[in-house]
VMD Tcl script that draws the C-alpha trace (Angstrom):
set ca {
  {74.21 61.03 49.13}
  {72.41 61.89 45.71}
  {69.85 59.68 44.77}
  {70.20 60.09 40.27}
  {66.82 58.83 38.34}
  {68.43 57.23 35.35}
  {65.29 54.82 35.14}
  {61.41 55.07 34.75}
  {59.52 52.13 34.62}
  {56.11 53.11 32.90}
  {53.37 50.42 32.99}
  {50.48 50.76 30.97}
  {47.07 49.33 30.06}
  {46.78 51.12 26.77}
  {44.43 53.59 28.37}
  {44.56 57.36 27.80}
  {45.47 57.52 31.22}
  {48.48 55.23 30.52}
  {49.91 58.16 27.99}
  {49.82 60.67 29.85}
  {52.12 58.62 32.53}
  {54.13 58.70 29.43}
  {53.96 62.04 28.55}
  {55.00 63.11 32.34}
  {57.66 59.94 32.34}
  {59.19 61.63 29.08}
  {59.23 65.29 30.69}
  {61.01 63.49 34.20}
  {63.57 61.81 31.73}
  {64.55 65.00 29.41}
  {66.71 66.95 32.07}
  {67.65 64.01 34.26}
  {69.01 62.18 30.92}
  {67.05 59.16 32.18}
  {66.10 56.27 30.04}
  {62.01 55.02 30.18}
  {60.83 51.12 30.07}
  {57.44 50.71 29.20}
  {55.60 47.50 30.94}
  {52.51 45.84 30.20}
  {51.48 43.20 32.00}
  {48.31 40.49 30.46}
  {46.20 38.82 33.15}
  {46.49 35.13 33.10}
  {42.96 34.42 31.81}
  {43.34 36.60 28.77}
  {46.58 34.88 28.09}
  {44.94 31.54 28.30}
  {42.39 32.74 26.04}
  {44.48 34.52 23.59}
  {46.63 31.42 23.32}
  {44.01 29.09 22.38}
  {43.66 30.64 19.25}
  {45.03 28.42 16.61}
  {48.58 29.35 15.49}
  {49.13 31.96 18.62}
  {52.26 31.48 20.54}
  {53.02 33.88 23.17}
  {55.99 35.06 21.47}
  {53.88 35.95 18.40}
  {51.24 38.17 21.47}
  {54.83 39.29 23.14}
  {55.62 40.90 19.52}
  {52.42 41.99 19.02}
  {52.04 43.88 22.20}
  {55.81 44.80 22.29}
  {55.12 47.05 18.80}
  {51.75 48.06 20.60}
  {53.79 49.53 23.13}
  {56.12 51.20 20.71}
  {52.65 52.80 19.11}
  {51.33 53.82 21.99}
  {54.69 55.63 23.24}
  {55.20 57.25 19.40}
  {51.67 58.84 19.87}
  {52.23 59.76 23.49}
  {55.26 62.12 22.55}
  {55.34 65.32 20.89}
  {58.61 65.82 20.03}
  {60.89 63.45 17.37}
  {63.74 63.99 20.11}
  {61.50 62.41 22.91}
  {61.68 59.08 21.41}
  {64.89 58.53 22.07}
  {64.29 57.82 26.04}
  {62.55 54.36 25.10}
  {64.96 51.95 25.65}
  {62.97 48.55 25.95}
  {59.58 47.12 26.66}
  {58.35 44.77 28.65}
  {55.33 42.08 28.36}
  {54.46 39.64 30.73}
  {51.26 37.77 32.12}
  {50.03 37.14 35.92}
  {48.96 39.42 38.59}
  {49.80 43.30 37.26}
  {51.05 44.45 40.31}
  {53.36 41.87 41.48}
  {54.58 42.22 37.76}
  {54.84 45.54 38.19}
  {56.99 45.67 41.28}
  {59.42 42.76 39.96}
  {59.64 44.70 36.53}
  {61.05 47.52 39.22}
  {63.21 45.56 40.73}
  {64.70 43.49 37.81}
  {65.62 46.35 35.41}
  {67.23 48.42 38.56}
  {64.16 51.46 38.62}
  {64.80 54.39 40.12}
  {60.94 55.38 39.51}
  {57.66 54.06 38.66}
  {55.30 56.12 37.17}
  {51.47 54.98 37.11}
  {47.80 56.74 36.52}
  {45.89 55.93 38.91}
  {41.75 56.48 38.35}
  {41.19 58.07 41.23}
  {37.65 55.52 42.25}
  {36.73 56.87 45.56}
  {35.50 53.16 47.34}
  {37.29 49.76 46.06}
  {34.94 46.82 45.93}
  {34.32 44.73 49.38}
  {35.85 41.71 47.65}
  {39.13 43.93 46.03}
  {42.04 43.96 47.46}
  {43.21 47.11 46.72}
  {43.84 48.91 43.35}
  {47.13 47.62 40.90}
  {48.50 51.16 41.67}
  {47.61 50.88 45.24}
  {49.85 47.83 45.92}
  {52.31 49.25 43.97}
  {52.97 51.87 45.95}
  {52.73 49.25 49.06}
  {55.07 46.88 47.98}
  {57.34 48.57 45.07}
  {60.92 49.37 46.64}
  {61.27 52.68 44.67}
  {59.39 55.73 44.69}
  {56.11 55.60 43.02}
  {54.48 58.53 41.20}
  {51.18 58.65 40.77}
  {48.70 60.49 38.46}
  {45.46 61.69 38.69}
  {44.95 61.91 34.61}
  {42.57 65.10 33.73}
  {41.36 61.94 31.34}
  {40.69 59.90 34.07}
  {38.34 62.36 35.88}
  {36.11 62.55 32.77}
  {35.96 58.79 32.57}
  {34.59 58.34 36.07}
  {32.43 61.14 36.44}
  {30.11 59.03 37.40}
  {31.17 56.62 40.06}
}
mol new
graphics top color blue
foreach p $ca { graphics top sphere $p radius 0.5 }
foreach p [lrange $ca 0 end-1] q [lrange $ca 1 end] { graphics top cylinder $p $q radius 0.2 }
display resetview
C-alpha cells in the first residue's frame, strides 16, 4: 500500500529557522500536490499576559497571529505559485508539543515538518526539546531540520 502526503503540518515560532521548515514544506508539497497548515502554538503564561491587556480578547491575538502567520509564509516563498499550498492556520495556547501532535492528528497530517536547533545537552530540569517529543509522541512521520540559520545562532553553546 502507498502511503500519499497530501498534508504538512508546519509549526512555527516565527524564527528564521521556522521559514526555512517552510521553504522545505513548500518544495515537499509542489510535486506531491500536497496542501501545508501552518501552526503556532502561545505558551499559557504569555497568553495570560497578553490577555490582560485592556481590550485584548483572544480572538483579536488569534487574528493577529493568524495574519502573522500568513506574513511569515508570504516571505518564506519565492515563487507567487507557492502560495497557493497554504490552506489554513492554526493558533492555539498550552504546552507546544502536545499542541503540536493534536494539531497532527486533528487536521489528518501525513507529515510534520519542524527545525530543530540542534543544542547538543538539554537542561537537567528539561524534559526534552518541543521537537524532541514530537517526534516521540506524533503518530506521523516527523521531519526534522537542522537550519544552516540555526547553526549560526548557536555557535556558541
Amino acid at each position: 500500500m502507498t502511503k500519499k502526503i497530501s498534508l504538512i503540518l508546519v509549526p512555527t515560532d516565527y524564527s528564521a529557522c521556522s521559514a526555512e521548515a517552510i521553504r522545505w514544506a513548500v518544495s515537499l508539497a509542489e510535486p506531491l500536490s500536497a496542501n501545508i497548515v501552518l501552526l503556532h502554538v502561545i505558551n499559557q503564561e504569555i497568553v495570560d499576559d497578553l490577555l490582560s491587556i485592556p481590550g485584548m480578547t483572544w480572538e483579536i491575538l488569534k487574528r493577529r497571529e493568524d495574519r502573522a502567520l500568513r506574513e511569515l509564509f508570504e516571505s518564506a516563498v519565492v515563487e507567487e505559485g507557492d502560495r497557493t499550498f497554504l490552506i489554513n492556520t492554526l493558533v492555539e495556547m498550552g504546552d507546544p508539543a502536545e499542541k503540536i501532535v493534536t494539531a497532527a492528528f486533528e487536521t489528518r497530517a501525513d507529515l510534520i515538518v519542524i527545525p530543530t536547533y540542534g543544542q547538543k545537552e538539554p537542561s537537567p530540569d528539561s524534559v526534552g526539546s518541543v521537537t524532541e517529543r514530537v517526534i516521540r509522541t506524533a503518530g506521523c512521520p516527523v521531519l526534522t531540520l537542522q537550519a544552516a540559520c540555526c547553526d549560526e545562532m548557536f555557535a556558541d553553546l
